[in-house]
C-alpha positions as CSV (number, residue, x, y, z in Angstrom):
1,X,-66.6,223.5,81.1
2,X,-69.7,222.5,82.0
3,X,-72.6,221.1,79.5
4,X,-76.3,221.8,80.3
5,X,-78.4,219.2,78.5
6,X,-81.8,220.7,78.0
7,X,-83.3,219.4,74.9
8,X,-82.9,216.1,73.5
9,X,-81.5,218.2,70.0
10,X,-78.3,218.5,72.1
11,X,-75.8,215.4,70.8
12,X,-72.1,215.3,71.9
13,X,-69.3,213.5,69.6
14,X,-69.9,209.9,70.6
15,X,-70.6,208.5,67.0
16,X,-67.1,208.6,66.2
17,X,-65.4,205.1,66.3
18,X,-61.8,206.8,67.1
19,X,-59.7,206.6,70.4
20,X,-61.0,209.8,72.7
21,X,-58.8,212.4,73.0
22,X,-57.6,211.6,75.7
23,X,-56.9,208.3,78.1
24,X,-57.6,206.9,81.6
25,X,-54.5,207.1,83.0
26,X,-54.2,211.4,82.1
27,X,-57.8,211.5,83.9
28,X,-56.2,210.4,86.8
29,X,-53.2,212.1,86.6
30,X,-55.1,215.2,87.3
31,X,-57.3,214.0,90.0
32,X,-55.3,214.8,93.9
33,X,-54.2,211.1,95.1
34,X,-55.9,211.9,98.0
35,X,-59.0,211.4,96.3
36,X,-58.5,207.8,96.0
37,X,-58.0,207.6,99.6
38,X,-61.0,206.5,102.0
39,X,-61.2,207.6,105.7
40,X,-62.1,205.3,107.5
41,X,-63.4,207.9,110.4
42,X,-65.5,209.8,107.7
43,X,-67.0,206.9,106.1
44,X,-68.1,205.2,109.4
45,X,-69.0,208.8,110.3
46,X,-71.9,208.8,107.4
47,X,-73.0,204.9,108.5
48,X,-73.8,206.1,111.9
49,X,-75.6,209.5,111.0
50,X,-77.8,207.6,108.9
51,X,-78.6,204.7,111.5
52,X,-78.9,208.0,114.0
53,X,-81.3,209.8,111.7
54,X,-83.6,206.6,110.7
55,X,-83.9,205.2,114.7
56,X,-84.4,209.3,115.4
57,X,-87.5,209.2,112.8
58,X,-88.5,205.8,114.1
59,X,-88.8,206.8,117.6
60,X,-90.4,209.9,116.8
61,X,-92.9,208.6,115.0
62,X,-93.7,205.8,117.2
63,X,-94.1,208.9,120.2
64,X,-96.4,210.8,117.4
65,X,-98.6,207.8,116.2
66,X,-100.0,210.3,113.9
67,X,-101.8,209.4,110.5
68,X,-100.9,213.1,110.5
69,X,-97.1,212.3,110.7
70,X,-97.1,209.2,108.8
71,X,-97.0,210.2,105.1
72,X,-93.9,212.3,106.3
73,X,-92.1,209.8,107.8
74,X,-92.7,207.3,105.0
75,X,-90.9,209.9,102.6
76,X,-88.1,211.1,104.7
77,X,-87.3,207.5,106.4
78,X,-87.3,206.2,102.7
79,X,-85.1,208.7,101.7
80,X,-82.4,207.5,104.6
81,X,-83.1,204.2,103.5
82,X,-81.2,205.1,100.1
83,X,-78.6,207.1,102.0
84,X,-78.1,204.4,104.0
85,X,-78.2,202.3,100.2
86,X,-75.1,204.4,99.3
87,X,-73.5,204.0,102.1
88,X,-73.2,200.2,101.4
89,X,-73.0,200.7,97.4
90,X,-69.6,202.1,98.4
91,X,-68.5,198.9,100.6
92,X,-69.6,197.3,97.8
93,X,-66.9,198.7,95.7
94,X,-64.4,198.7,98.4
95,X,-64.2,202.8,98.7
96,X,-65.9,203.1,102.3
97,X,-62.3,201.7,103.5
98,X,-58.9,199.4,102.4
99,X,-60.2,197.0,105.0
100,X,-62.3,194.1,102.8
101,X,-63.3,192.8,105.9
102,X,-64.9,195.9,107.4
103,X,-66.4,196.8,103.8
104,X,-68.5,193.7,104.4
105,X,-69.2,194.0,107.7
106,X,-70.8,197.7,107.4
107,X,-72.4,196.6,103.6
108,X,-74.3,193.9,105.3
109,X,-75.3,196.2,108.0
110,X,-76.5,199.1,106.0
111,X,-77.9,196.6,102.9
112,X,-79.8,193.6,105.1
113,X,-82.2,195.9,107.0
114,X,-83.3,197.6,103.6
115,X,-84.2,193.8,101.7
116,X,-81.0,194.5,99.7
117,X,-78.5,191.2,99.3
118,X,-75.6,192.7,99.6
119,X,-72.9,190.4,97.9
120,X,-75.2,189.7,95.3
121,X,-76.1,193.1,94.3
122,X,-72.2,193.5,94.5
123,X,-71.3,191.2,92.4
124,X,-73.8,192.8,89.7
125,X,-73.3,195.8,90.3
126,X,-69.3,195.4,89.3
127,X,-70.9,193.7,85.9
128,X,-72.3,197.5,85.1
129,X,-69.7,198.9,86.1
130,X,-67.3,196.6,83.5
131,X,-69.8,197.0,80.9
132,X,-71.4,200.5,81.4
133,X,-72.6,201.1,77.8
134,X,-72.5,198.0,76.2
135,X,-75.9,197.2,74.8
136,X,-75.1,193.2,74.8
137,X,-73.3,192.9,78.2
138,X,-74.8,196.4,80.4
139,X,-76.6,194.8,83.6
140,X,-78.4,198.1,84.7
141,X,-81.1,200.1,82.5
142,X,-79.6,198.7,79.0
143,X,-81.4,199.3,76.5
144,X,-83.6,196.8,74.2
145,X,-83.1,196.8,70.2
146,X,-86.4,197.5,68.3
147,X,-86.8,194.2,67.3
148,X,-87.0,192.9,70.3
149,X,-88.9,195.9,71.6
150,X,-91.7,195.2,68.9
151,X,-91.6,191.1,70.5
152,X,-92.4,192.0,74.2
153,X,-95.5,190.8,75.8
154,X,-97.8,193.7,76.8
155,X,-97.0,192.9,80.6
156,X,-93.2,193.3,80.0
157,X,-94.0,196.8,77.8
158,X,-96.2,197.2,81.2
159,X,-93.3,196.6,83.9
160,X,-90.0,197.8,82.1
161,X,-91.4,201.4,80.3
162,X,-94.6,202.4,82.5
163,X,-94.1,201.1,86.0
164,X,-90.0,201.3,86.4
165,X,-90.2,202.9,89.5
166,X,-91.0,200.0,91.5
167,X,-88.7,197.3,89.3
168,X,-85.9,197.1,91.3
169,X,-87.6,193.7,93.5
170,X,-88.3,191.8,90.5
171,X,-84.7,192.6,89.6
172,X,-83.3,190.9,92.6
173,X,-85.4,187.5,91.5
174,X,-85.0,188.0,88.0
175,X,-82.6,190.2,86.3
176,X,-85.4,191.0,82.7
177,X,-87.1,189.2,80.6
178,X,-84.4,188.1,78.3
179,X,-81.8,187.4,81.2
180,X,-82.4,184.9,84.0
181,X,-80.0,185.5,87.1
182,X,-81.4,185.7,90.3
183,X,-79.6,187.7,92.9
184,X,-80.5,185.0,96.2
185,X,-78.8,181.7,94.3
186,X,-75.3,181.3,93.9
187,X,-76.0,179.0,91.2
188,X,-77.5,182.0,89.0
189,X,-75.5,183.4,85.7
190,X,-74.5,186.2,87.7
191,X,-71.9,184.6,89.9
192,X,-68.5,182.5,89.3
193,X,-68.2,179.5,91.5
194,X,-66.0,181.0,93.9
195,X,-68.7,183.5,95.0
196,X,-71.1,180.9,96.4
197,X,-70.2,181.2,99.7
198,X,-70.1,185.1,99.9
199,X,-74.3,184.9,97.6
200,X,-75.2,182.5,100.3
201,X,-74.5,184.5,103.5
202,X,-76.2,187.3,102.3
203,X,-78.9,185.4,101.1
204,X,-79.2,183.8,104.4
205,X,-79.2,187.0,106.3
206,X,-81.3,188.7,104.2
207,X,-84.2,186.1,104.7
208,X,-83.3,186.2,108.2
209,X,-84.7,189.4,108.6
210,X,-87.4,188.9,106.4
211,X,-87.9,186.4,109.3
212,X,-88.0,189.0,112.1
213,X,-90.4,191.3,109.6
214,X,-92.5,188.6,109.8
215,X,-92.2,188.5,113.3
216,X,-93.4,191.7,113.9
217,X,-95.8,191.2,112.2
218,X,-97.4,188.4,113.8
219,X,-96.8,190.4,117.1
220,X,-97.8,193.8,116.4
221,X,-100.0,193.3,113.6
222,X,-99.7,193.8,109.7
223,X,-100.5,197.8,109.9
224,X,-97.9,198.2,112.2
225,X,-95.5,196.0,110.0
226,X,-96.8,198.6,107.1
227,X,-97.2,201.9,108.9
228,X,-92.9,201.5,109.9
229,X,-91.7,199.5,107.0
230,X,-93.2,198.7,104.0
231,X,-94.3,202.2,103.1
232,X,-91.0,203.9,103.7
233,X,-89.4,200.7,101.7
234,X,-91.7,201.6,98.7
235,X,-90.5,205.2,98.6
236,X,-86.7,203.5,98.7
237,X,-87.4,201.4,96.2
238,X,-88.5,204.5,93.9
239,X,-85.1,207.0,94.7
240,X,-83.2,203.6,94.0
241,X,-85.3,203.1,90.5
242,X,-85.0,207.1,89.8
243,X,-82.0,207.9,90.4
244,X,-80.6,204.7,88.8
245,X,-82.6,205.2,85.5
246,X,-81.5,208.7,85.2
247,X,-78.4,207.8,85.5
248,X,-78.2,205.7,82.6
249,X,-81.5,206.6,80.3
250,X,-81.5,209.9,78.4
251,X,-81.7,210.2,74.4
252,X,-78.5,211.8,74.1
253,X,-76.4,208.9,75.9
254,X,-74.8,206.6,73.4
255,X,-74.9,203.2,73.6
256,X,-72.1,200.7,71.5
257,X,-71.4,197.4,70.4
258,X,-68.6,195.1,69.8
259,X,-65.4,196.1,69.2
260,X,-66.6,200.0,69.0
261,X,-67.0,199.7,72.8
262,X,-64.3,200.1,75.4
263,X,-63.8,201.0,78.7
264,X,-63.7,204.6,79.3
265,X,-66.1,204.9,76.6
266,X,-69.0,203.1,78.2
267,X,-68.0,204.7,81.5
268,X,-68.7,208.1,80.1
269,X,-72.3,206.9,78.7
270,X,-73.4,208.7,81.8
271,X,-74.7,211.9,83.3
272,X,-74.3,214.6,86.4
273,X,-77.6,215.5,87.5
274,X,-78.1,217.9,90.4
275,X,-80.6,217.0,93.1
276,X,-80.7,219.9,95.1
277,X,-80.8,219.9,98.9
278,X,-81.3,216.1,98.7
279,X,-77.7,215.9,96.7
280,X,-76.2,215.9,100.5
281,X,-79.2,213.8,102.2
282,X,-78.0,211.0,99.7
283,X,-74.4,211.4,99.6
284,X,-74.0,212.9,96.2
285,X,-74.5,209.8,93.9
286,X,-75.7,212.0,91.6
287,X,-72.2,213.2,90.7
288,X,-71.7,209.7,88.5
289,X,-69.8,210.3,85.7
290,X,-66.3,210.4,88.0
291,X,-68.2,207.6,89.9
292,X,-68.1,205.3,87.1
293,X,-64.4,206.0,85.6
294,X,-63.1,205.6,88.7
295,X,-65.3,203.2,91.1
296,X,-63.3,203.0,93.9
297,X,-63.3,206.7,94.6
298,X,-65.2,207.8,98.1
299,X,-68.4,209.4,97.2
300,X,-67.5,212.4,99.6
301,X,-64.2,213.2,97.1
302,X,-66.0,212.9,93.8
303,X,-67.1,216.6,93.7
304,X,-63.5,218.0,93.7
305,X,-62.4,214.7,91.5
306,X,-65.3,216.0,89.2
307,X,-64.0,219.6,88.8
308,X,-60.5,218.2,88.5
309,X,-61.3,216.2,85.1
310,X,-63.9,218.6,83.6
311,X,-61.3,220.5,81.6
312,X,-59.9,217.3,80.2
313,X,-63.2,215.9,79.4
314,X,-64.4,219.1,78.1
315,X,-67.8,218.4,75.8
316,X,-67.8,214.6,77.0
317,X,-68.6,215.9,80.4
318,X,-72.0,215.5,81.0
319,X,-74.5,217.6,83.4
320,X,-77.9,218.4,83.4
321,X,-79.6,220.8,86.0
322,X,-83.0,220.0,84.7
323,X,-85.5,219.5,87.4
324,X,-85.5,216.1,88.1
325,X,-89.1,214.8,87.7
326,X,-89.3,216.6,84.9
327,X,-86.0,214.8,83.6
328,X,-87.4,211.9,84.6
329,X,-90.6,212.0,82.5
330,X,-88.6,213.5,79.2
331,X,-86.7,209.9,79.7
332,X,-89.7,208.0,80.4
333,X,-91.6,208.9,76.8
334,X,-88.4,209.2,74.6
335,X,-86.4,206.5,76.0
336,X,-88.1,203.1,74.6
337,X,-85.5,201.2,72.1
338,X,-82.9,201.5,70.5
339,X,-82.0,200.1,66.4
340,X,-81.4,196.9,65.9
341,X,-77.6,197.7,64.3
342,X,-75.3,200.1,64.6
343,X,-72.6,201.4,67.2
344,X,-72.9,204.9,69.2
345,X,-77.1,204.6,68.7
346,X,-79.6,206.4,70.9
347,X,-82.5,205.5,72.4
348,X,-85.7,206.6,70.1
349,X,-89.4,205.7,71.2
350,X,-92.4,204.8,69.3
351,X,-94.3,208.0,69.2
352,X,-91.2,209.4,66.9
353,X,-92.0,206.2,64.4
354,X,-88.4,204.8,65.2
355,X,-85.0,205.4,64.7
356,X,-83.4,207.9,63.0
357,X,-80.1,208.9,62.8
358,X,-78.7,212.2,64.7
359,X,-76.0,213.6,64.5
């Protein structure tokens, strides 16, 4: 079964406080075991296609030196950028191989070059994934109660709801407003103590090559630095902040608190959305909902993973085929706050004077 959500009238059963009908471990039951399994070959196979296709575009457009050219390259080299993004997001959760070591070694390699540190984005990232849902404990796209919606400074309003498409460096240095974590000091709220060793090394590498930026800089020239890398890291930084909002930000997904949270629960407060030709360009991250029940799972097996659990999930799955910048701009009006109590609450925006309950 597969659900098209088109209208934001469309609510599926996630106000009840009962169990789901069904558990974890059935999910996986039905999933092929070799699903779970990463391939080495394959996964190093997508690492060096990208680095391929990114020095292919650099060269070419160094050959070119067209202003022509330039607003081409900037959108396709950012787009590898991201590709080569998801390539490290799935070292970062260990699926690329079984090998920790070699995880590391390929998510510092495809994370440094794009200003991304890679064991501190990690280590966040696992705190969504533990928490997808959880309006007090979510660390990606959670939502804000109306209380606290109605307390934010114009210039927070400004950043958060009306310019999220280029949020993802302040993130780094500052997780929001309310939560102080930066992603550079081991010291930060984000980390246990044991971690400080892994935060630092990719701190330090990370501002190593901000080093050799600005060495390129000095040497070449600031256009040069911004004709081949700040303009295609802009366009990264949006697919990052897109695809990651729509992800998690639509008025039907639920959002829950204390004990009417769990697990599976949070992991389904997620949606499918389909990309078109670019779903293969970025390695399918837009097929997230098997993504987040089961993280370790390579990104090139979630498809048939995704087909295997639909007819459990039935009316829990979610999908949506909806264009995708038109997707994006239904979220970015509706999606504001959400009420200040309450479990299994959706996200409701000023111009509809609040919330109200749907059913």
């Amino acid at each position: 079964m597969r659900l098209e959500i088109t209208s934001p009238q469309t609510k599926l059963p996630f106000l009840k406080t009962e169990e789901l009908p069904f558990t974890l471990q059935e999910l996986r039951s039905a999933i092929p075991a070799d699903c779970f399994e990463p391939s080495v070959v394959r996964s190093l196979g997508y690492f060096f296609l990208d680095v391929g296709l990114i020095a292919g575009f650099y060269a070419l457009a160094a050959y070119l030196d067209s202003w022509f050219f330039y607003p081409i390259f900037w959108l396709i080299q950012g787009t590898l950028f991201w590709s080569l993004f998801v390539v490290g997001h799935d070292c970062g959760h260990g699926s690329f191989s079984k090998s920790k070591t070699l995880n590391n070694w390929i998510g510092h390699l495809s994370h440094t070059p794009i200003l991304v540190p890679y064991h501190g984005w990690r280590i966040s990232h696992r705190t969504h994934h533990a928490n997808t849902g959880n309006i007090d404990t979510d660390e990606s796209w959670y939502p804000v109660s109306e209380q606290k919606y109605n307390q934010m400074a114009w210039y927070e309003k400004l950043l958060r709801f009306y310019l999220p498409l280029i949020a993802y460096p302040i993130y780094l240095f500052r997780r929001s407003p309310d939560r102080e974590g930066s992603h550079f000091m081991p010291n930060s709220p984000l980390f246990r103590p044991g971690e400080k060793w892994a935060v630092l090394t990719s701190s330090l590498l990370l501002a190593t090559f901000v080093g050799f930026l600005g060495f390129l800089s000095f040497q070449f020239g600031w256009l040069f630095l911004l004709k081949f890398y700040v303009a295609p890291y802009i366009v990264f930084v949006v697919w990052l902040d897109l695809v990651t909002f729509l992800h998690h930000t639509e008025d039907d997904i639920p959002w829950y608190r204390g004990d009417d949270w769990y697990f599976l629960k949070g992991a389904l407060s997620t949606i499918d959305r389909d990309y078109g030709f670019i779903n293969a360009i970025h390695h399918d991250i837009g097929t997230h909902v098997a993504h987040h029940i089961f993280l370790n799972m390579p990104h090139y097996k979630l498809r048939r993973a995704t087909e295997a659990i639909k007819p459990i999930l039935g009316e829990y799955y979610r999908y949506s085929n909806e264009p995708i910048w038109k997707a994006f701009f239904k979220s970015y009006w509706a999606c504001h706050f959400i009420p200040d109590q309450g479990s299994g609450v959706y996200y409701q925006s000023p111009s509809n004077g609040g919330y109200q309950k749907k059913s």
